[in-house]
Legacy VTK file of the C-alpha trace (Angstrom):
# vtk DataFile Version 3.0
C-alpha trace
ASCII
DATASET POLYDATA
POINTS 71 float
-32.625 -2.569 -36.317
-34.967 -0.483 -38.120
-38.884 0.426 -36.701
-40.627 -1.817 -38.682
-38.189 -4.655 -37.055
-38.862 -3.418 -33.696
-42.198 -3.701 -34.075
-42.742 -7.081 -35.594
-40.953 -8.288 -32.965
-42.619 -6.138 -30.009
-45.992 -7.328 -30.902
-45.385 -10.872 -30.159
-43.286 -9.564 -26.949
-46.688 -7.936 -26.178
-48.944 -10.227 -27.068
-47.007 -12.995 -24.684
-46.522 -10.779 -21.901
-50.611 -10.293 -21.748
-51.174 -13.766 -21.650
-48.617 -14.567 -19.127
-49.550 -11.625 -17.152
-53.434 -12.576 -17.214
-52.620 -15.818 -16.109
-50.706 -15.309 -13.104
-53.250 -12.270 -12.380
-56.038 -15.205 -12.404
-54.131 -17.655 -10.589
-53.004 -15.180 -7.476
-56.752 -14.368 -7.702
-58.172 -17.943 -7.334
-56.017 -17.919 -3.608
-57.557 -14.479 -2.654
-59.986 -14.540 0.633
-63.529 -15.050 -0.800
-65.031 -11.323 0.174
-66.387 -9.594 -3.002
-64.528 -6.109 -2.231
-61.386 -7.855 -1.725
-61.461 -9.260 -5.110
-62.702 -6.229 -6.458
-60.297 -4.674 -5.684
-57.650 -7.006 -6.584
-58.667 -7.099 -10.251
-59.276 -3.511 -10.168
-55.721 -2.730 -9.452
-54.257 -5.918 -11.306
-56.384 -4.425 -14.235
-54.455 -1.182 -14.610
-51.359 -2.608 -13.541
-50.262 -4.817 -16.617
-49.954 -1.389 -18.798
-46.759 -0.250 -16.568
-44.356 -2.903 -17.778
-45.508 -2.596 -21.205
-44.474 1.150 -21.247
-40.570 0.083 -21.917
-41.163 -1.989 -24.779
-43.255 0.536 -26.117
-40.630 2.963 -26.229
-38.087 0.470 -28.042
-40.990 -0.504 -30.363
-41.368 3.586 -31.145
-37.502 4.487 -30.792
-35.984 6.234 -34.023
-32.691 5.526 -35.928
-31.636 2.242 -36.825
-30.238 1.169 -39.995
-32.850 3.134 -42.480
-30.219 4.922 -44.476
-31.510 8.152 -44.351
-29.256 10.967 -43.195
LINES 1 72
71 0 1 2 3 4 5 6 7 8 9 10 11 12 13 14 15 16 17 18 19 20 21 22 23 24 25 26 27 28 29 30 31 32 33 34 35 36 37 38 39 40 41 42 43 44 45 46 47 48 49 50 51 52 53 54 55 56 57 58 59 60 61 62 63 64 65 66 67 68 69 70
């Protein structure tokens, strides 16, 4: 599968994982204890925390090789 493929495909990977990810993020939030620096905290982290998961799938998205022909 060339780059090009990879990509095409990894942005819709992406884009679902963001919604499904911001989702549950809101959802666990809604059941959180109602004190301001809890939830600040909570979003705070949850906030940063979507990008680790992604990395993977960034790296196939990026990989080289495939079936481009050139040699």
């Amino acid at each position: 599968m060339n780059v090009r493929t990879r990509k095409f495909i990894g942005a819709f990977l992406l884009v679902g994982f963001v919604c499904a990810y911001a989702i549950a993020v809101v959802m666990i939030g809604e059941r959180l204890p109602d004190l301001g620096w809890v939830r600040g905290v909570y979003f705070a982290v949850a906030g940063l925390a979507w990008g680790a998961p992604i990395l993977p799938l960034l790296s196939w998205m990026s990989r080289g090789g495939g079936d481009s022909g050139e040699g």
